[in-house]
N, C-alpha and C positions, 0 to 999 in steps of 0.2 A: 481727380487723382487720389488716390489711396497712399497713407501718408506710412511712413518705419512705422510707428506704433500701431495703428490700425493694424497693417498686416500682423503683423505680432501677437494680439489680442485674435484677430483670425485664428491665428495658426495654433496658438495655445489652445482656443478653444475647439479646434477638431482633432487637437493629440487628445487630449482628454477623452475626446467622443471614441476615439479609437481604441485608447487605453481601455477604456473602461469597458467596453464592447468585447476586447480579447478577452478580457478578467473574467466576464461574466458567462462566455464560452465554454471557457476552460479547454479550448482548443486553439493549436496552432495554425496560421493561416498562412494558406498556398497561394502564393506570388504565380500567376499569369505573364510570364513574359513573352508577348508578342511580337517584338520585335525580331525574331530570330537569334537572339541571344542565346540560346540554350543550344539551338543548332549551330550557329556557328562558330562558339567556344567550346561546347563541350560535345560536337555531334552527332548530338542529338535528333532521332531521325521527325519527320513533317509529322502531322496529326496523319495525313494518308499513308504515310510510308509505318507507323505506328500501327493502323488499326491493319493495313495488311500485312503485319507482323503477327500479328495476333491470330487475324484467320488462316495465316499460313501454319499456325504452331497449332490449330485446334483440328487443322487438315481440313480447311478450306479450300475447295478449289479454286482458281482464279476465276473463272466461268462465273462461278457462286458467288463468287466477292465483287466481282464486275455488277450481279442484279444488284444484290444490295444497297451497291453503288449507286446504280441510275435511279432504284427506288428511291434510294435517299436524294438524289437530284444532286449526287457528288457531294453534298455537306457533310464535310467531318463530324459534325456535334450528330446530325439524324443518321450517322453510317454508326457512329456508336452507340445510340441508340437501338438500333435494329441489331446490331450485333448484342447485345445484352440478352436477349430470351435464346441466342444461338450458343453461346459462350456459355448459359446456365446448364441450357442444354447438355452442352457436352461434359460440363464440368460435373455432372452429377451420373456420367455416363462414365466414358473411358476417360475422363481427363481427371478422375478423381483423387488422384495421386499426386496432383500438382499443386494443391490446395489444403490450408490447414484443413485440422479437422472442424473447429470451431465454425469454420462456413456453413456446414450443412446440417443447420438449424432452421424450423421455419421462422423464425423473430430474425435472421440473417435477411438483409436486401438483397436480389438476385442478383443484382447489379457488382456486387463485392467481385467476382469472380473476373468479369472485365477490367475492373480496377487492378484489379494484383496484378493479372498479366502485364498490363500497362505498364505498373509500378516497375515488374520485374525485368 
């Protein structure tokens, strides 16, 4: 059994490891809440109901968003993956208006473009 002071000396020592980790970033860090917290106080729609948010706003048709789909084998994380060279696509197309200017740089990840819609 793990005694009040142990854990304590634990726990100090992984805030630090944390602390010091942020500092050295110099980025703020995005909290993953899985439990449906975001959706169901603030919501917030599914990772599915998101990315076909997304292909519907870049004029994906359902059809289109269905292959993606099955290619991706239904996983959120590889449907937004595949959606990233789609999203570039468009975004550097007729979607170019939606997007700072600062994105369409080639030192820019192509990937920014799926994130903002996300974001937005």
């Amino acid at each position: 059994m793990v005694t009040q002071a142990e854990y304590e000396l634990y726990r100090e020592k992984n805030l630090t490891i944390v602390k010091d980790l942020l500092a050295s970033i110099g980025t703020r860090p995005v909290l993953f809440l899985g439990s449906g917290i975001t959706r169901r106080y603030l919501g917030a729609p599914s990772w599915q109901e998101l990315l076909l948010a997304i292909a519907h706003q870049i004029g994906m048709l359902p059809d289109q968003f269905n292959f993606v789909s099955q290619k991706a084998s239904n996983e959120p994380s590889e449907i937004g993956t595949l959606l990233i060279d789609i999203v570039h696509e468009w975004a550097w197309s007729s979607g170019k208006a939606e997007f700072p200017e600062a994105y369409f740089t080639a030192e820019t990840d192509k990937s920014v473009f799926l994130k903002h819609l996300a974001a937005r």
